[in-house]
TORLUM-333960 format. One record per residue (C-alpha): residue number from 1; residue in one letter; z, x, y. Coordinates in pm, 1 decimal, padded with zeros to 6 digits. Each point is the difference from the previous one (the first is absolute). Layout:
<bakols>
+------+------+----------+----------+----------+
| resi | resn |       zz |       xx |       yy |
+------+------+----------+----------+----------+
|  NUM |    A |        Z |        X |        Y |
...
+------+------+----------+----------+----------+
</bakols>
This chain:
<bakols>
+------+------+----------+----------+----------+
| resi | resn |       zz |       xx |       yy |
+------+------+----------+----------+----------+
|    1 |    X |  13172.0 |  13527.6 |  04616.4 |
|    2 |    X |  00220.8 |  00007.6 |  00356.8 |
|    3 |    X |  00316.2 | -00206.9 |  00035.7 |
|    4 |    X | -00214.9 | -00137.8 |  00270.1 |
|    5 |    X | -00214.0 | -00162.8 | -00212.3 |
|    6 |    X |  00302.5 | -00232.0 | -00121.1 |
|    7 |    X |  00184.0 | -00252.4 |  00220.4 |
|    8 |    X |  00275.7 | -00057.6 | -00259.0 |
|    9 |    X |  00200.1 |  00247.6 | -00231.1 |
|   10 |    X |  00336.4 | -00068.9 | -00171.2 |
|   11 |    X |  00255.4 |  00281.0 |  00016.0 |
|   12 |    X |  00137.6 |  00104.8 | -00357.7 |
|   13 |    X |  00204.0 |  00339.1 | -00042.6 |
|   14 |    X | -00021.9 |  00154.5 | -00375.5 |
|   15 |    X |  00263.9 | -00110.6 | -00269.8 |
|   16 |    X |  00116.3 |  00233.7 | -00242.8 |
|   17 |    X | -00113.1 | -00226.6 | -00269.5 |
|   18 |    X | -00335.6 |  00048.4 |  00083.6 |
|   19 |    X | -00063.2 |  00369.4 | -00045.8 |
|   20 |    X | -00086.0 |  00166.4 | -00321.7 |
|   21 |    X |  00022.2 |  00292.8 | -00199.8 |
|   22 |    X | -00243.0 |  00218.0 |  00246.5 |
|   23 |    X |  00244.8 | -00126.9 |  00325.8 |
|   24 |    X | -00237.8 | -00218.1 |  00131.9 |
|   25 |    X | -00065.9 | -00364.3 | -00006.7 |
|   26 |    X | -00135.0 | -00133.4 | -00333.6 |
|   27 |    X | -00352.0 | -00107.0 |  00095.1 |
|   28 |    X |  00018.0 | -00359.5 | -00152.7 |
|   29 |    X |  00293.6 | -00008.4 |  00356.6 |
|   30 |    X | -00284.7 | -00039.6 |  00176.2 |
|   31 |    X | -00141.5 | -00339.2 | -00125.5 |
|   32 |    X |  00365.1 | -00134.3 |  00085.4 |
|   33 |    X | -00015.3 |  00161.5 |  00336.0 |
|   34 |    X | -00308.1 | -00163.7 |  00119.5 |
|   35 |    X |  00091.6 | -00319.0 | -00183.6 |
|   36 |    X |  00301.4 | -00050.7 |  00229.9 |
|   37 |    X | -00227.1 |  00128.0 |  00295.1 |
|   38 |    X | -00177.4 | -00316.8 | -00060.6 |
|   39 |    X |  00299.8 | -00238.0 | -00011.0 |
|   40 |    X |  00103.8 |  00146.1 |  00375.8 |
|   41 |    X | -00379.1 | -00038.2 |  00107.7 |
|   42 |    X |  00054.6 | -00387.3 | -00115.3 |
|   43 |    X |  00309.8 |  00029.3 |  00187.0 |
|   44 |    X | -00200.9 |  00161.9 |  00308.6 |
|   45 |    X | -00211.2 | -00302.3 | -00009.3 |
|   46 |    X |  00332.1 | -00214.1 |  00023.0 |
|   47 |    X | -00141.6 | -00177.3 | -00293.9 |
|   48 |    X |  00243.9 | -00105.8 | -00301.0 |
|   49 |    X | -00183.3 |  00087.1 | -00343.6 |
|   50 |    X |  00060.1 | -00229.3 | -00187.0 |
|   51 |    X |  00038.7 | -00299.5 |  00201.7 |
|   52 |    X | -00330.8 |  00067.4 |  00195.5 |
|   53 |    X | -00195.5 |  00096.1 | -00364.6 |
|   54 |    X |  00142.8 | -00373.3 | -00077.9 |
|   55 |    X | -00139.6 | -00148.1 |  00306.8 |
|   56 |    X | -00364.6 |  00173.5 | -00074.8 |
|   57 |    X |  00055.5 | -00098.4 | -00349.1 |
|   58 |    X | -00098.2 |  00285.3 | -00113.6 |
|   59 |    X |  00122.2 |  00394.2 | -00122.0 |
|   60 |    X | -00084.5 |  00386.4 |  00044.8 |
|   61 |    X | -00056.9 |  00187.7 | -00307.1 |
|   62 |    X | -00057.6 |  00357.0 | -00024.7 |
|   63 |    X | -00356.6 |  00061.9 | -00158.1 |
|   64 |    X | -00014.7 |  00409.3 |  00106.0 |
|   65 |    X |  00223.0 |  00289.1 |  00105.5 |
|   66 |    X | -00088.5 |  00313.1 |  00062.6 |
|   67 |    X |  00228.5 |  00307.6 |  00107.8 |
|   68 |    X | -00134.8 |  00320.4 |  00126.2 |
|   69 |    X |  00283.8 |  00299.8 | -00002.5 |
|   70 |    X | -00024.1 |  00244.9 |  00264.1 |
|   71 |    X |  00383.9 |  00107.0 |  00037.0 |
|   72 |    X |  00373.5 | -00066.0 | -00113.2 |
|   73 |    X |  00296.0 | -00191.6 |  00088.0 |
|   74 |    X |  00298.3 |  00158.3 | -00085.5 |
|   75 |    X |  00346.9 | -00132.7 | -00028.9 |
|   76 |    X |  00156.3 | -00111.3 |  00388.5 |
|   77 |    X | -00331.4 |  00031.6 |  00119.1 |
|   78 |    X | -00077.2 | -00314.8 |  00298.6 |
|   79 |    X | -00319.1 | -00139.8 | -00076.3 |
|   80 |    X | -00160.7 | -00238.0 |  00164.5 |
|   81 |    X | -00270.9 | -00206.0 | -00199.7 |
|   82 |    X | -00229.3 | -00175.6 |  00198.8 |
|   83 |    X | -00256.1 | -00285.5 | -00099.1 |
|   84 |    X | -00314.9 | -00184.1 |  00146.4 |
|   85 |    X | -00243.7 | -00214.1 | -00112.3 |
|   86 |    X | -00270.3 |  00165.6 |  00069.4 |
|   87 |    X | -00259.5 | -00306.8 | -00174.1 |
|   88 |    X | -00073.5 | -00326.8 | -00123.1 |
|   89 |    X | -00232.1 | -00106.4 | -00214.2 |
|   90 |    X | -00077.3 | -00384.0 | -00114.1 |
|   91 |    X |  00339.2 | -00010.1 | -00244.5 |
|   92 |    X |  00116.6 |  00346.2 |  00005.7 |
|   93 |    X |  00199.5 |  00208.2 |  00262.1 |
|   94 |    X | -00003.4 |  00399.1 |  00003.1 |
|   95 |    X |  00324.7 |  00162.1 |  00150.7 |
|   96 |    X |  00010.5 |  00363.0 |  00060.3 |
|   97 |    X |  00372.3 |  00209.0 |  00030.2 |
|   98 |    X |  00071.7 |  00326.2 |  00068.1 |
|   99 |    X |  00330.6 |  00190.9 | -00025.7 |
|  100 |    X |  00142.3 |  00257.7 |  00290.9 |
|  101 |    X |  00202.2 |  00175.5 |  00004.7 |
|  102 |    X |  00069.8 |  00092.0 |  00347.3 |
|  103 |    X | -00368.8 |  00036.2 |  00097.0 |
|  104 |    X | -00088.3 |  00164.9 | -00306.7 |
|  105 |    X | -00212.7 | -00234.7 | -00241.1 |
|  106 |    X |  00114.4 | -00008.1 | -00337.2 |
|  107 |    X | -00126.9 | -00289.1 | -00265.4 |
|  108 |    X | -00288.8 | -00259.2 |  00097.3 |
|  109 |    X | -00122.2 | -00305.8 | -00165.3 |
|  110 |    X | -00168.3 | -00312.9 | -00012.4 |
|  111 |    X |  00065.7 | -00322.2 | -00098.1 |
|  112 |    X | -00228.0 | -00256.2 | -00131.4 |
|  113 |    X |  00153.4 | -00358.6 | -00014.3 |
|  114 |    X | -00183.9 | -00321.2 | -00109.4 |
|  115 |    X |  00085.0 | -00355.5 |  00172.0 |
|  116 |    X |  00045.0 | -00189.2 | -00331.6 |
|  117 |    X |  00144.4 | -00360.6 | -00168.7 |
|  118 |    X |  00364.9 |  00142.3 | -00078.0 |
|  119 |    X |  00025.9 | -00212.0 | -00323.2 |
|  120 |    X | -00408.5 |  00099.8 | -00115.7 |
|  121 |    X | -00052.2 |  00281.8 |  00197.8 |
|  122 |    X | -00300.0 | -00063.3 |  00042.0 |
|  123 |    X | -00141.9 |  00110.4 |  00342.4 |
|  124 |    X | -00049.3 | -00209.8 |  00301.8 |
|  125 |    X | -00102.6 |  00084.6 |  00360.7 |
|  126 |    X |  00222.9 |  00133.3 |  00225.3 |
|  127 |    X |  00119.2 | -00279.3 |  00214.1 |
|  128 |    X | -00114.7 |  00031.7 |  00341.6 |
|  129 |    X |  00313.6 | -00069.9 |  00185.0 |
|  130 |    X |  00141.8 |  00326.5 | -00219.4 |
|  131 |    X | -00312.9 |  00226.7 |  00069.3 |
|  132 |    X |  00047.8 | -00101.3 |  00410.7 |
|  133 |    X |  00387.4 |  00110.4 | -00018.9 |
|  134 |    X | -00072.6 |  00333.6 | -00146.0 |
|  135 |    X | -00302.9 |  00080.7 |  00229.6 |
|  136 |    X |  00236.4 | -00104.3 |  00329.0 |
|  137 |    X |  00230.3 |  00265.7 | -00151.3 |
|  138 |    X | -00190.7 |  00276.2 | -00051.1 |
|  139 |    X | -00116.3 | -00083.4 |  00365.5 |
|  140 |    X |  00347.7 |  00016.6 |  00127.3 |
|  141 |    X |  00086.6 | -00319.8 |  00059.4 |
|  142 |    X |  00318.6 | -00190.1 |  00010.3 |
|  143 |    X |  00045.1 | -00157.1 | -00304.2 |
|  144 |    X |  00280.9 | -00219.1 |  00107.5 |
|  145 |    X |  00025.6 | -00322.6 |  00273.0 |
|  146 |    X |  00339.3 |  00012.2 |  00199.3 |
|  147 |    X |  00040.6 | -00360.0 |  00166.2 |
|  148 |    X |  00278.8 | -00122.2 |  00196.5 |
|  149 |    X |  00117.4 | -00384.3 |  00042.2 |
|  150 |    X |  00194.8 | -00299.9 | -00055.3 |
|  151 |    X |  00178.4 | -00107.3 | -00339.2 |
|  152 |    X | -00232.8 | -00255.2 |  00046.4 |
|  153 |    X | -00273.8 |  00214.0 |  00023.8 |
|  154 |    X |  00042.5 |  00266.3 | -00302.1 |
|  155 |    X |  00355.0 | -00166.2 | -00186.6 |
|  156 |    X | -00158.9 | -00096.3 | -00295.5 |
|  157 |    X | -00192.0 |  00386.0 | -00094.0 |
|  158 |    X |  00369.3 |  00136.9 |  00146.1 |
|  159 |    X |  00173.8 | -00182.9 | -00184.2 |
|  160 |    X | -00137.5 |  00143.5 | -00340.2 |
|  161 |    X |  00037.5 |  00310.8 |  00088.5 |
|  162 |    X |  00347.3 | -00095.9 |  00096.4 |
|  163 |    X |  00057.3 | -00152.2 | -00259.8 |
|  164 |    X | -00153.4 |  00256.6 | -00247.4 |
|  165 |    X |  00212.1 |  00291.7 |  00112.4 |
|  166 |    X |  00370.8 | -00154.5 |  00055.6 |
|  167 |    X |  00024.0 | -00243.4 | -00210.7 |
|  168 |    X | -00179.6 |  00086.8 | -00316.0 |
|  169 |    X |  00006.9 |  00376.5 |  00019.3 |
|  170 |    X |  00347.1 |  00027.7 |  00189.4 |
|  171 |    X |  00192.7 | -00306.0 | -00071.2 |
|  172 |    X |  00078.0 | -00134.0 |  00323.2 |
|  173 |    X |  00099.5 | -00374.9 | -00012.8 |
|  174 |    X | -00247.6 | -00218.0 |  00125.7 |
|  175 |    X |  00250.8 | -00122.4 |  00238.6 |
|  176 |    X |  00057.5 |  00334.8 |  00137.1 |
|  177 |    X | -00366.2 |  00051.1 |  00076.3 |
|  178 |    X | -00098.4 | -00327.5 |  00214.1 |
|  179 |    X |  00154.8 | -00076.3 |  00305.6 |
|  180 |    X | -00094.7 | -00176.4 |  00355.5 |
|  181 |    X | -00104.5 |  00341.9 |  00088.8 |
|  182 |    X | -00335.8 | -00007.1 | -00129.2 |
|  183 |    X | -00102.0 | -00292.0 |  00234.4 |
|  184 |    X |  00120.3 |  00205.2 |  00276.1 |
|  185 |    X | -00100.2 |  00344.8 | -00046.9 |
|  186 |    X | -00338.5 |  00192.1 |  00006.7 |
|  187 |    X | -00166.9 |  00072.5 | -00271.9 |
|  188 |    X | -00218.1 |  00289.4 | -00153.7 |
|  189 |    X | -00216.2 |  00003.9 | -00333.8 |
|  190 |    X | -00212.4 |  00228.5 | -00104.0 |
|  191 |    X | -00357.2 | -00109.4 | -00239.6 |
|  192 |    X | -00224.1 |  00237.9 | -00154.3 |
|  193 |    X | -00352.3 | -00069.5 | -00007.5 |
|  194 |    X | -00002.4 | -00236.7 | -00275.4 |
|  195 |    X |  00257.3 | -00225.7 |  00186.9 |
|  196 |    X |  00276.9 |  00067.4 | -00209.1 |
|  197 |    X |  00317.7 |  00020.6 |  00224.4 |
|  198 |    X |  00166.8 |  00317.3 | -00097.9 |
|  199 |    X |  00366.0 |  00039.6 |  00254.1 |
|  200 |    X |  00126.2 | -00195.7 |  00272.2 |
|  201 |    X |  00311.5 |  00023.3 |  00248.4 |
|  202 |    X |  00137.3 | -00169.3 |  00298.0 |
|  203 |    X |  00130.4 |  00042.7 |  00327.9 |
|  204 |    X |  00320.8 | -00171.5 |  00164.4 |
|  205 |    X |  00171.7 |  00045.7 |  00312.0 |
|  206 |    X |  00324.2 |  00171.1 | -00060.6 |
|  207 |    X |  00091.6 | -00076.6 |  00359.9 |
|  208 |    X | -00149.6 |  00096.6 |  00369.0 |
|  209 |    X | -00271.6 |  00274.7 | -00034.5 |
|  210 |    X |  00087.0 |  00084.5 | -00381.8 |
|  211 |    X | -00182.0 | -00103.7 | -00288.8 |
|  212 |    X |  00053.7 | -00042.0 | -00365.6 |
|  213 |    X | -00168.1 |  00073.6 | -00239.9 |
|  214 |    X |  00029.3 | -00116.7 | -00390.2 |
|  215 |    X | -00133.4 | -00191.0 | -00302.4 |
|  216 |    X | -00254.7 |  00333.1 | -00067.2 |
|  217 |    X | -00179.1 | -00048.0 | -00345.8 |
|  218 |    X | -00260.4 |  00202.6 | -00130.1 |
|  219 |    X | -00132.5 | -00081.1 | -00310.4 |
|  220 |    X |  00081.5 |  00234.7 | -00234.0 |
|  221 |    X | -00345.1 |  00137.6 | -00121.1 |
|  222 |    X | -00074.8 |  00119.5 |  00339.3 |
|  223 |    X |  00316.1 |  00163.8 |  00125.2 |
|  224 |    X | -00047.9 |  00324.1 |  00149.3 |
|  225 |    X | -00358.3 | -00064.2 |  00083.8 |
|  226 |    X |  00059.6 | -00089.5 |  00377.1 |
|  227 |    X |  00044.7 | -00346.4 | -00004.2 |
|  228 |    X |  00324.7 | -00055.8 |  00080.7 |
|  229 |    X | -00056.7 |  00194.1 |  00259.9 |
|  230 |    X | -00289.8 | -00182.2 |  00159.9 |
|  231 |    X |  00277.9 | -00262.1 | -00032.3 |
|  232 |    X |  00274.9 |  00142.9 |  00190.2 |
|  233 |    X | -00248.4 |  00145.0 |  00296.2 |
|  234 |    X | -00107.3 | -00377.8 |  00003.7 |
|  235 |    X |  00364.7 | -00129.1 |  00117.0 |
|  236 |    X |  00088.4 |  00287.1 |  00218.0 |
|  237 |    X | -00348.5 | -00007.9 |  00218.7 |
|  238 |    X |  00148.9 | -00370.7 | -00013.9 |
|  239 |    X |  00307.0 |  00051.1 |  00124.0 |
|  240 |    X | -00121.8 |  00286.4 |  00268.9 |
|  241 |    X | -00233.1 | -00258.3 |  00110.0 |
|  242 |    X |  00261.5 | -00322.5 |  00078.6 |
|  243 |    X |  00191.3 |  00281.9 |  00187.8 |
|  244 |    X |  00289.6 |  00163.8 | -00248.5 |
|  245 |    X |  00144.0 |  00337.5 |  00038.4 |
|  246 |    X |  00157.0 |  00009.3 | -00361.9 |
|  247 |    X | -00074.7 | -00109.1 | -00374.5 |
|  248 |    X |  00276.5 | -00019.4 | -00250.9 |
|  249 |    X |  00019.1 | -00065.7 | -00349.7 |
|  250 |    X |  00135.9 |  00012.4 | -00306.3 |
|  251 |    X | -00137.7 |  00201.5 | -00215.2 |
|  252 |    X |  00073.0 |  00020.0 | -00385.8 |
|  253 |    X |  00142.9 |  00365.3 | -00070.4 |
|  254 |    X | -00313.9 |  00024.7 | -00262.4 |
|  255 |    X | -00215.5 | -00048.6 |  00329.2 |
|  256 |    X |  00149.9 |  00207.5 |  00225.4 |
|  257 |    X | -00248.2 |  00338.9 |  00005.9 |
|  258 |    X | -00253.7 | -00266.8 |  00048.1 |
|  259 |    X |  00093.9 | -00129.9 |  00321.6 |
|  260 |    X |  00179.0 |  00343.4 |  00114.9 |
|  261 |    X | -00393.1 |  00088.9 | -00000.5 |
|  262 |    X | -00071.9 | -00295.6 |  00263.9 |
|  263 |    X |  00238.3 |  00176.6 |  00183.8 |
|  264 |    X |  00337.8 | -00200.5 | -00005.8 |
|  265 |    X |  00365.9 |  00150.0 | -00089.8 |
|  266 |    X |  00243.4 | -00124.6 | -00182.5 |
|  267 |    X |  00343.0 | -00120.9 |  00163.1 |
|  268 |    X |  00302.0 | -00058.3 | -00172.9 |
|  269 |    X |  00111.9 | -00039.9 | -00302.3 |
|  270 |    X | -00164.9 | -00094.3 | -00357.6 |
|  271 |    X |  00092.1 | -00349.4 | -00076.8 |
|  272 |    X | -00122.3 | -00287.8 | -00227.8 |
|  273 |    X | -00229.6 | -00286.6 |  00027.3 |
|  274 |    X | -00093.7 | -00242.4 | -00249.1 |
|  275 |    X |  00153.2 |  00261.9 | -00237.2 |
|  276 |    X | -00227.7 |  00259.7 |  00116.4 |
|  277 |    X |  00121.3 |  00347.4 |  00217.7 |
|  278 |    X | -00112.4 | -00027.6 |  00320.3 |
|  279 |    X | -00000.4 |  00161.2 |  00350.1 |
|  280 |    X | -00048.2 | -00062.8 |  00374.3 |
|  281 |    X | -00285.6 |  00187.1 |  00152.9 |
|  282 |    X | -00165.7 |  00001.3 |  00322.3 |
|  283 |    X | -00261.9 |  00102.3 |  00198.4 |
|  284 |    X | -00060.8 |  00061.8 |  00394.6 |
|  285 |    X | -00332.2 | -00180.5 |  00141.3 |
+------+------+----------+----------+----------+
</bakols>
């Protein structure tokens, strides 16, 4: 196995709890390892779990796993544990993962899951619509749809996202969160592949030739898999393309690496918003 052969791998560095007696990592690790590989490949997919599983009404179960040991991790070591489905049968999927460190190969497996009832687990076919996600991954696809538009256009999928992320999971007033902007302003959502809209923002004019961007959600199963970004690209080719030289926003403190990434800088000082830090940052189009 190459770290070529894999198009996703989740980053993990070595916890002192997980070494034993010899200084290594206690082989049984491993199995936890690879099991949150799989959770980021879901995540790679921009897929929810459990929400898409519900929609296929169906489950994965593990039916095999197999380990081969060819080296040790040692405490502090930076592995990176890739995945890939590498088949799939009529109900079952096989994943294989590999662990580098560096270059160096360390632990393989694979993976056997069954498509199955989740109350008789009882196996069922895997759904087509699942098996056609997957195989655009592996062929390195995009997995997610960026569209821009009208409130009237994509309010009602932004608004649950919206409405998902500051109001339930923040506790912003519903007041606070709807105003005459939306009817106004341009907006972005991103879908994965299933159609399930997964993070959505907007884009005002702050005044001549600056933009503003706000109202980002990303759902929070799939935050840090890109799609906020594909988000905030969306607006700012927006804005570059109605003629604006700047983009500010306010961006919660919690947020702030994030959009530093995109290449804006903060200005000013912290203050608060809807009882949240925030600060000013910009960006030069």
């Amino acid at each position: 196995m190459n770290r070529t052969d894999f198009r996703f791998s989740e980053r993990l560095r070595v916890r002192w709890a997980e070494i034993d007696a010899q200084k290594i990592v206690f082989n049984g690790h491993y199995l936890m390892y690879f099991d949150t590989a799989v959770a980021g490949y879901w995540r790679a997919l921009a897929m929810p779990y459990a929400e898409t599983m519900a929609q296929l009404e169906g489950d994965l179960f593990v039916r095999k796993a197999t380990v081969d040991y060819l080296g040790s991790a040692k405490y502090d070591d930076v592995l990176d544990i890739a995945m890939r489905c590498a088949r799939i049968g009529t109900s079952s999927m096989l994943f294989s993962g590999a662990v580098f460190r560096a270059d160096r190969l360390l632990v393989s497996c694979e993976l056997v899951y069954v498509f199955a009832d989740p109350h008789t687990q009882t196996s069922k076919p895997v759904p087509a619509e699942l098996r056609k996600v997957i195989e655009a991954f592996e062929a390195g696809e995009d997995m997610v749809e960026t569209r821009v538009g009208s409130w009237q256009e994509l309010g009602a999928r932004a608004q649950a996202i919206r409405t998902q992320v500051f109001i339930e999971e923040q506790n912003i007033p519903a007041d606070m969160e709807w105003d005459a902007g939306d009817a106004q302003a341009v907006h972005a959502l991103a879908s994965n592949r299933f159609g399930l809209p997964l993070a959505t923002g907007r884009l005002l004019q702050h005044a001549p030739g600056v933009a503003r961007i706000g109202r980002m959600a990303v759902s929070q199963t799939v935050r840090g898999s890109g799609v906020g970004r594909a988000v905030l690209d969306a607006l700012s080719n927006a804005a570059r393309q109605r003629g604006d030289r700047e983009i500010v926003l306010h961006a919660q403190t919690s947020a702030q690496a994030f959009y530093a990434r995109s290449g804006f800088s903060p200005r000013g000082a912290v203050f608060e918003e809807a009882g949240i830090a925030h600060v000013e940052m910009t960006r030069q189009l």
